[in-house]
C-alpha positions as CSV (number, residue, x, y, z in Angstrom):
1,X,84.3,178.6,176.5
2,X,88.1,177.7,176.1
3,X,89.5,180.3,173.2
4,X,90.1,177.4,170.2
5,X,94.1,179.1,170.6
6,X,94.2,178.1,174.4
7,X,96.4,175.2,174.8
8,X,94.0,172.3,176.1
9,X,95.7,170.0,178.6
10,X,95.2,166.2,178.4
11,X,94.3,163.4,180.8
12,X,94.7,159.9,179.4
13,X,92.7,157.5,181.6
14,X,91.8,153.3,180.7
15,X,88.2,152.7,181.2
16,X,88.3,150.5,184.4
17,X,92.4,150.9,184.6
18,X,93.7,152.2,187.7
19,X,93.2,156.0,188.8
20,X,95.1,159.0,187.3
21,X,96.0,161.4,190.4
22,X,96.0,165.2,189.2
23,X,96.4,168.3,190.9
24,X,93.2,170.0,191.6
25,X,93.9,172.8,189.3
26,X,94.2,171.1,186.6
27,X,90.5,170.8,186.2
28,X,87.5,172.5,186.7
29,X,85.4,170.5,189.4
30,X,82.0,172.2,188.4
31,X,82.3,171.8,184.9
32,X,83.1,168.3,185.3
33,X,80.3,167.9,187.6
34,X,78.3,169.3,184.8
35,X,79.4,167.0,182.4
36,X,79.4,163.8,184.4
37,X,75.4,164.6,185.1
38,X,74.6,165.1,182.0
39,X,76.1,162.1,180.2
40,X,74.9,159.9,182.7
41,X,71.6,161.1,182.1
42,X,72.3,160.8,177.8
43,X,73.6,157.1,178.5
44,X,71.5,156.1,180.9
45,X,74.5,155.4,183.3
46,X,73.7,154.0,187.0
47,X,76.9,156.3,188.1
48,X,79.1,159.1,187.0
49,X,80.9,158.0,183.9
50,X,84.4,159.7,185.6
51,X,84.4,158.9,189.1
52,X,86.8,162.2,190.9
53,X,87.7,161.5,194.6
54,X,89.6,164.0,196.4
55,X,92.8,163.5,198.4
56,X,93.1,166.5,200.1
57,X,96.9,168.4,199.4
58,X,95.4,170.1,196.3
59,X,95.2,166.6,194.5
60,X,92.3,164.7,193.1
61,X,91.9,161.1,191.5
62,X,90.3,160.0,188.5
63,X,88.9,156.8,187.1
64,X,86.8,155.9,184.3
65,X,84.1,153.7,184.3
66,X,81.3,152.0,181.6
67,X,82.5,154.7,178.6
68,X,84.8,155.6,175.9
69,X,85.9,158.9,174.3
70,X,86.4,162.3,175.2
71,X,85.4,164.6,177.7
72,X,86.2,168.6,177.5
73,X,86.4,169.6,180.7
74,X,87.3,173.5,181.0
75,X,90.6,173.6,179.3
76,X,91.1,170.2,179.9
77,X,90.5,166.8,177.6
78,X,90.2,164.2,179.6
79,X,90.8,161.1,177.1
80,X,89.0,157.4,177.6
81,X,90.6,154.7,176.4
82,X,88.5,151.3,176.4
83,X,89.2,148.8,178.2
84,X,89.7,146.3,175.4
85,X,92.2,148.5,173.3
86,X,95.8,149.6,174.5
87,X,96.4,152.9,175.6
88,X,100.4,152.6,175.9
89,X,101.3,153.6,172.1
90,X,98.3,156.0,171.8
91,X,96.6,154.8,168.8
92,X,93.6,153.3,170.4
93,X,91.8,156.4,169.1
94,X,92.2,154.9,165.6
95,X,90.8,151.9,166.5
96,X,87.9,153.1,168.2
97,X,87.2,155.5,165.3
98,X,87.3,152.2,163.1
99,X,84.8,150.2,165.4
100,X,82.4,153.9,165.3
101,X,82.5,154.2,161.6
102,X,80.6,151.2,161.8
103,X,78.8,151.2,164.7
104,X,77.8,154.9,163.7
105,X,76.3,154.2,160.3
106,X,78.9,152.9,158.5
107,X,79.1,156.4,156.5
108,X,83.0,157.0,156.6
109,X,85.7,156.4,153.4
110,X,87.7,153.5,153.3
111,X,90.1,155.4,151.2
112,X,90.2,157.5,155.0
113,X,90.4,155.4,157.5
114,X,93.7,153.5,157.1
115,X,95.5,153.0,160.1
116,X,98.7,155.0,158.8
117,X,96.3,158.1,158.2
118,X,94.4,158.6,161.2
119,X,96.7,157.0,164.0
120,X,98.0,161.1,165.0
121,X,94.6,162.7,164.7
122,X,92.3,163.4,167.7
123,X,88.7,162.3,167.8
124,X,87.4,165.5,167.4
125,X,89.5,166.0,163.9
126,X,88.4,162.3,163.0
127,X,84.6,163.9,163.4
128,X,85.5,166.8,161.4
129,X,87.3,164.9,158.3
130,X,83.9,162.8,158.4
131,X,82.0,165.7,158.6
132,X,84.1,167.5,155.6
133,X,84.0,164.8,153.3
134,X,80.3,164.1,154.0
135,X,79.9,167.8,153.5
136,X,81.7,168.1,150.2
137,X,80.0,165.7,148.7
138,X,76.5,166.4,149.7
139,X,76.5,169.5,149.6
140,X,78.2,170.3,146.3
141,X,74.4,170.9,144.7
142,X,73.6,173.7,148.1
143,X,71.6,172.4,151.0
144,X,67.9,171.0,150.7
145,X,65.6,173.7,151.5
146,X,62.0,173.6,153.1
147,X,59.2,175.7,154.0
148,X,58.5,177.9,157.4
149,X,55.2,179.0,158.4
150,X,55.5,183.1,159.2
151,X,52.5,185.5,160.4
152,X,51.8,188.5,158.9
153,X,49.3,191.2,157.8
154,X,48.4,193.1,154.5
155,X,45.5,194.7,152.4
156,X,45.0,191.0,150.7
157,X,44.9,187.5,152.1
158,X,48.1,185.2,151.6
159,X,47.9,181.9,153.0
160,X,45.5,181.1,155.4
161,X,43.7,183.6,157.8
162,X,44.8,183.4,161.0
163,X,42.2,182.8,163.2
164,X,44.1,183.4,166.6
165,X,44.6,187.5,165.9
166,X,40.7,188.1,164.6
167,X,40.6,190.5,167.8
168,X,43.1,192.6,165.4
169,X,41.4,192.0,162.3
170,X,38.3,193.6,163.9
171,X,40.3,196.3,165.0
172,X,41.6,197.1,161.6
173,X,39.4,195.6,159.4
174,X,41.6,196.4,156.3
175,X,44.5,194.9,157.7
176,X,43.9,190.7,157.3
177,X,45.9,189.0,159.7
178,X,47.5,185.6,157.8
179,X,49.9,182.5,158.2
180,X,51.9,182.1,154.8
181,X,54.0,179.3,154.0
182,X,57.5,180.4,152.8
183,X,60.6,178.3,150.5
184,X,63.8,179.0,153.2
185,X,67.2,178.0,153.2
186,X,66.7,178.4,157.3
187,X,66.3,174.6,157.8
188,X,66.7,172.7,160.9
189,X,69.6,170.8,158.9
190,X,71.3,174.4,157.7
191,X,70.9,175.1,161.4
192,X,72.8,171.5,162.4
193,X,75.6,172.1,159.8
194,X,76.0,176.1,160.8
195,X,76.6,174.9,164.3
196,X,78.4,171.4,163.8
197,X,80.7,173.4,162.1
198,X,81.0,176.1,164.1
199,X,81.6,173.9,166.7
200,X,84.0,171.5,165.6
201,X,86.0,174.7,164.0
202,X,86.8,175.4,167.8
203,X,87.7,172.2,169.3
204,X,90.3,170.8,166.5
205,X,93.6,170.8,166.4
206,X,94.7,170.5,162.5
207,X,94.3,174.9,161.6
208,X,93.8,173.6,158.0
209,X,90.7,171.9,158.9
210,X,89.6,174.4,161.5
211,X,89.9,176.8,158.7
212,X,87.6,174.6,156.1
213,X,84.8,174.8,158.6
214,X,85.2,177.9,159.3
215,X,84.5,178.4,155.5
216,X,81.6,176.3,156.2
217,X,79.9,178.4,158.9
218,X,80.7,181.3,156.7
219,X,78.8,180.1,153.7
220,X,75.9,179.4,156.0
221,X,76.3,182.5,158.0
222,X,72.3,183.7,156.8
223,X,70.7,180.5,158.6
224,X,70.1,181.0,162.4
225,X,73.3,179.7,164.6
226,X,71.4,178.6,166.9
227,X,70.9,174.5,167.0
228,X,67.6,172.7,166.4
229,X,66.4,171.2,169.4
230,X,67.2,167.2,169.3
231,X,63.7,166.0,169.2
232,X,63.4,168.2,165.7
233,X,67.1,167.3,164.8
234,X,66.3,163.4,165.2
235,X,63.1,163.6,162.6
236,X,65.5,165.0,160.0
237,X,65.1,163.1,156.5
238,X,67.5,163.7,153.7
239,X,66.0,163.2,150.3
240,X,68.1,161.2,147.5
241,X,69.9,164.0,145.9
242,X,71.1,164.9,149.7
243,X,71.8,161.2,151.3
244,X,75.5,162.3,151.3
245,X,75.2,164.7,153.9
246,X,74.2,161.8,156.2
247,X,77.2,161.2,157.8
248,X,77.3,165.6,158.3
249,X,74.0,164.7,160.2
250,X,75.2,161.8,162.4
251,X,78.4,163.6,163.4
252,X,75.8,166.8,163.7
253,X,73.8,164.7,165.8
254,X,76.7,163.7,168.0
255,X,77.6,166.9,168.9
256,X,74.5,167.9,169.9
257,X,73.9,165.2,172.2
258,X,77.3,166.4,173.6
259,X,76.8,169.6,173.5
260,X,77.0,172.1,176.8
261,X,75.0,174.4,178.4
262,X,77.1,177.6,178.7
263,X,77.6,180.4,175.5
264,X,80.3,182.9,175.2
265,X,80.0,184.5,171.7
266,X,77.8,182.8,170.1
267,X,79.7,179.8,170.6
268,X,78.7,176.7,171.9
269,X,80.8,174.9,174.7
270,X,81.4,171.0,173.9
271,X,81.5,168.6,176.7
272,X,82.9,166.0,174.3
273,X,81.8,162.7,172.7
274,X,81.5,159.7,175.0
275,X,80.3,156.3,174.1
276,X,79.2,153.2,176.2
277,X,81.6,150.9,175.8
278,X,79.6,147.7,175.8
279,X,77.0,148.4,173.4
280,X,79.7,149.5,171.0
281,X,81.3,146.5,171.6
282,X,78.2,144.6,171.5
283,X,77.1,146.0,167.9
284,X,80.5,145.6,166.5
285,X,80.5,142.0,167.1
286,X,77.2,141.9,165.4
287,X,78.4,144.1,162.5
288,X,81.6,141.4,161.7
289,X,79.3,138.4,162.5
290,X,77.1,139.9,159.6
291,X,80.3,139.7,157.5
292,X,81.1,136.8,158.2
293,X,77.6,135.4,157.4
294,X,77.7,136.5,154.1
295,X,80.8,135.2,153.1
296,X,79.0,131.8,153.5
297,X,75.5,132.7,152.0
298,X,74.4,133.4,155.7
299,X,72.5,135.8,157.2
300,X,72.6,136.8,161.1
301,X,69.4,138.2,163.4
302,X,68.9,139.1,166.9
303,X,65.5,138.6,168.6
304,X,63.6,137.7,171.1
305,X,63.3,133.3,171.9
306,X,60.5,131.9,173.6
307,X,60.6,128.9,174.7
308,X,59.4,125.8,176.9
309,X,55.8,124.5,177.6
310,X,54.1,125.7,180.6
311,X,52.5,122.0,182.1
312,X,52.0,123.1,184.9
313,X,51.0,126.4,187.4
314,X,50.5,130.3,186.2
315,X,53.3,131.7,184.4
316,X,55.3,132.9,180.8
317,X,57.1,131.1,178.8
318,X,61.0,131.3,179.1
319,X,62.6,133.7,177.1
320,X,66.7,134.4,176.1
321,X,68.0,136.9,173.3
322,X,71.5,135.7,171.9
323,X,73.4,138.4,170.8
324,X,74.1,136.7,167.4
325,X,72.0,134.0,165.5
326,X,73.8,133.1,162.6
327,X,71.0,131.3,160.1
328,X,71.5,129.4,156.6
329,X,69.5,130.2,153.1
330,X,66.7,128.4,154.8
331,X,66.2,130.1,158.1
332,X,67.6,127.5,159.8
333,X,69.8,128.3,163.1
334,X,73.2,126.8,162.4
335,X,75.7,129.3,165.6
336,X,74.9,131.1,168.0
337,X,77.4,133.8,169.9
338,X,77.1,136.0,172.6
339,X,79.2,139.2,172.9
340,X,81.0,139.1,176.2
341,X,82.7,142.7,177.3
342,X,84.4,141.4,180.0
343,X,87.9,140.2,180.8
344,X,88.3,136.5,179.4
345,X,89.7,134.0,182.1
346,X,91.1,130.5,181.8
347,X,87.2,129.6,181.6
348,X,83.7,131.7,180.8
349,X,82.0,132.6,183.7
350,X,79.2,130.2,184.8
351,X,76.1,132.4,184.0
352,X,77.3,133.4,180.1
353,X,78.2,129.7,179.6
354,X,74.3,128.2,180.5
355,X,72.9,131.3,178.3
356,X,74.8,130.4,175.6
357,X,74.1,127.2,175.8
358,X,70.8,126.9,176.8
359,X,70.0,129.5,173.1
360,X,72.4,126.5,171.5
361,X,69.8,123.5,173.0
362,X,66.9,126.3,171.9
363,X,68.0,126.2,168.3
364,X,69.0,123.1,167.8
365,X,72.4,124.5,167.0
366,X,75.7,122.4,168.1
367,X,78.0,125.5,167.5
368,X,77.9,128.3,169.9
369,X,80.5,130.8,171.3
370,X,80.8,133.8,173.6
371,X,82.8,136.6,172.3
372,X,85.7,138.4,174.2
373,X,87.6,141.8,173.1
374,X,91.4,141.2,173.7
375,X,94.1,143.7,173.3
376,X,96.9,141.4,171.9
377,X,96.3,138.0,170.1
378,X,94.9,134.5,171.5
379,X,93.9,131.4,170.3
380,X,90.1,130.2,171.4
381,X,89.4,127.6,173.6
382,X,86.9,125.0,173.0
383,X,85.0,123.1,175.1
384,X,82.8,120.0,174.1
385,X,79.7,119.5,176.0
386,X,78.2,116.3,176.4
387,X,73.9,115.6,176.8
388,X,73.3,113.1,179.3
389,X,69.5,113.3,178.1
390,X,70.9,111.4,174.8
391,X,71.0,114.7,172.8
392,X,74.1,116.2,170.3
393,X,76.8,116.9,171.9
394,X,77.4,121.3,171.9
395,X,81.0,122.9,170.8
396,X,81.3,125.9,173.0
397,X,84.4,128.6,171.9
398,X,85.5,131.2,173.6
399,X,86.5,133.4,170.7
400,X,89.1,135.7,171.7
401,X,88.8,138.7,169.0
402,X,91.9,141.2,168.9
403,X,90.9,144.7,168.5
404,X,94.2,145.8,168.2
405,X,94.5,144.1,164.9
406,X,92.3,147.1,163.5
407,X,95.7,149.5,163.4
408,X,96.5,147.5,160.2
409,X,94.7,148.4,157.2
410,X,93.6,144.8,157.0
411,X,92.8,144.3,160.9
412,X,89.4,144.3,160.0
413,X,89.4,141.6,157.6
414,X,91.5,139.3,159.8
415,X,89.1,139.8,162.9
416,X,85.9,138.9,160.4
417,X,88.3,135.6,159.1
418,X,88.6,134.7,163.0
419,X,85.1,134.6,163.1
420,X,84.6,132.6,159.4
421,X,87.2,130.2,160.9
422,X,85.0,129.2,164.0
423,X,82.2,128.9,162.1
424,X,83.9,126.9,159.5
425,X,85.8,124.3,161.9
426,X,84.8,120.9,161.6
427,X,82.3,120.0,164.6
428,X,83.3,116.7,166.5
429,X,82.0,113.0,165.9
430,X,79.5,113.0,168.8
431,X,80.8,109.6,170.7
């Protein structure tokens, strides 16, 4: 594992953007390799997240496709940028860290994330101030503890006789073999926070907060080091006295998912925190609809629609999931919008425009609109579409929504008011 005083190199890339060209000895090929199989496999990627082509005369080229974050590679960070944030003044971290603190749970301080505090900080020291502050103020009353079951064997029975080792009970007849239950502070979330901390002690850059974890692992130091496995880290519930040491457990859970196979020291190699990009996306869009709504007494859902009326023939009835369904204090559809991460043209592309539509003649709704992440601000374009069947005319939008807005403290409330304006506007007189 890279010493946490090595001096890590750094490989911007823009997810989709045009290839980086390194030299070959900038970064280790195996480990890389390593780390593009096994976050294809966590994300369920159809291809290697960082495609690396060689090009002979010691140099090799890189390209990013499908995910956002970053990668530890060796001594080498090999940075993400999405495609819908701007990578040219290097505060796209921020904004991504903004969109994850939702997307994530939600769990991070306002007071925190203003753009002016966390524009310089890596995304590993973003992870560690959540994990700190989540930390303090969970864990100011100590850590929940719980019981472990532990064999043993003594002149009286404690617990429950242990019917696996009778052979040795028969053996030594005065010696009953047992299965106690005992109160430890070795829990699988001591073990999570031992080793998030551990971890994340190693891989940031601020030595003031590498030092405050340290302190951490420290204070923990008689738990095991050693990680619980993710099924048994995924089932961990935190009572009410404990619900601040969620977002510990999240970021925990994170770097677990992350986490490498190799050891040197007791330490835990990270291959970095990676994200795909279009579900992010996706469930941010959702996340500010959901604001939006309940500005104006509103609610949103996402589900399954059937529809249609099979007349004739075998078949199912037709089915289409809008992203968003925005619905009124009666349940009634009154928008629908699809989030589209893709690069918006002069016009939607043919297939989003007759989903959106078609969840618009579904519903009953007139207002629909598809979604498009932008790195600089634009107006929406709306379309009206007429019903030759003698039906409503539909208002279709294609809502740009700037993401770069979100390096101002108040970028978040302005992209939510984009949203409250389209779904405020006046619809047309149909003709």
């Amino acid at each position: 594992m890279v010493d946490a005083l090595t001096e890590v190199r750094r490989i911007p890339l823009q997810e989709y953007g045009p290839p980086v060209i390194r030299n070959v000895d900038e970064i280790d090929l195996q480990a890389l390799n390593e780390a593009n199989s096994r976050w294809r496999r966590a994300l369920s990627l159809g291809d290697n997240p960082i495609r690396a082509e060689d090009l002979g005369n010691g140099q090799i080229q890189l390209r990013a496709e499908g995910v956002t974050g970053v990668v530890r590679v060796g001594d080498t960070d090999i940075e993400i940028a999405p495609k819908f944030l701007s990578n040219a003044v290097g505060s796209w971290q921020s904004v991504l860290w903004r969109i994850l603190s939702v997307v994530e749970g939600g769990y991070v301080d306002d007071h925190f994330t203003t753009a002016n505090e966390i524009n310089s900080l890596s995304m590993p020291d973003l992870l560690a101030e959540m994990f700190l502050a989540s930390y303090a103020k969970g864990g100011a009353r100590g850590l929940p503890r719980g019981y472990l079951a532990e064999c043993g064997s003594g002149a009286t029975l404690r617990g429950a006789l242990d019917t696996t080792r009778l052979g040795e009970w028969a053996a030594k007849p005065w010696n009953v073999p047992y299965v106690a239950d005992t109160l430890t502070d070795d829990t699988p979330l001591a073990r999570l926070i031992r080793w998030t901390a551990t971890c994340l002690a190693t891989t940031v850059k601020a030595p003031g907060r590498a030092r405050a974890l340290r302190e951490i692992a420290a204070g923990l130091s008689h738990v095991r080091g050693q990680p619980p496995q993710a099924f048994d880290a995924q089932r961990i519930e935190l009572g009410i006295q404990h619900r601040g040491l969620e977002a510990a457990k999240v970021v925990g859970l994170l770097l677990l998912d992350g986490s490498g196979v190799h050891h040197a020291a007791g330490m835990h190699a990270l291959s970095g925190f990676l994200w795909k990009s279009d579900t992010i996306y996706e469930n941010y869009v959702y996340w500010l609809c959901g604001r939006a709504a309940q500005r104006r007494g509103e609610r949103v859902s996402k589900h399954s629609i059937k529809f249609g009326e099979l007349i004739v023939g075998k078949g199912r009835l037709l089915e289409t999931v809008p992203d968003v369904v925005f619905r009124d204090t009666d349940g009634k559809a009154v928008a629908v919008t699809d989030s589209k991460y893709k690069v918006l043209g002069t016009r939607p592309k043919s297939t989003d425009t007759y989903q959106v539509l078609t969840a618009g003649h579904v519903l009953g709704c007139r207002r629909v609109s598809l979604t498009y992440p932008v790195a600089q601000y634009q107006d929406p374009t709306t379309w009206r579409v007429a019903s030759e069947l003698g039906g409503h005319d539909i208002e279709l939008t294609a809502l740009p929504l700037n993401l770069m807005a979100l390096t101002a403290a108040t970028g978040q409330e302005r992209l939510i008011d984009s949203i409250s304006e389209w779904l405020t506007r006046p619809l047309p007189a149909t003709p």
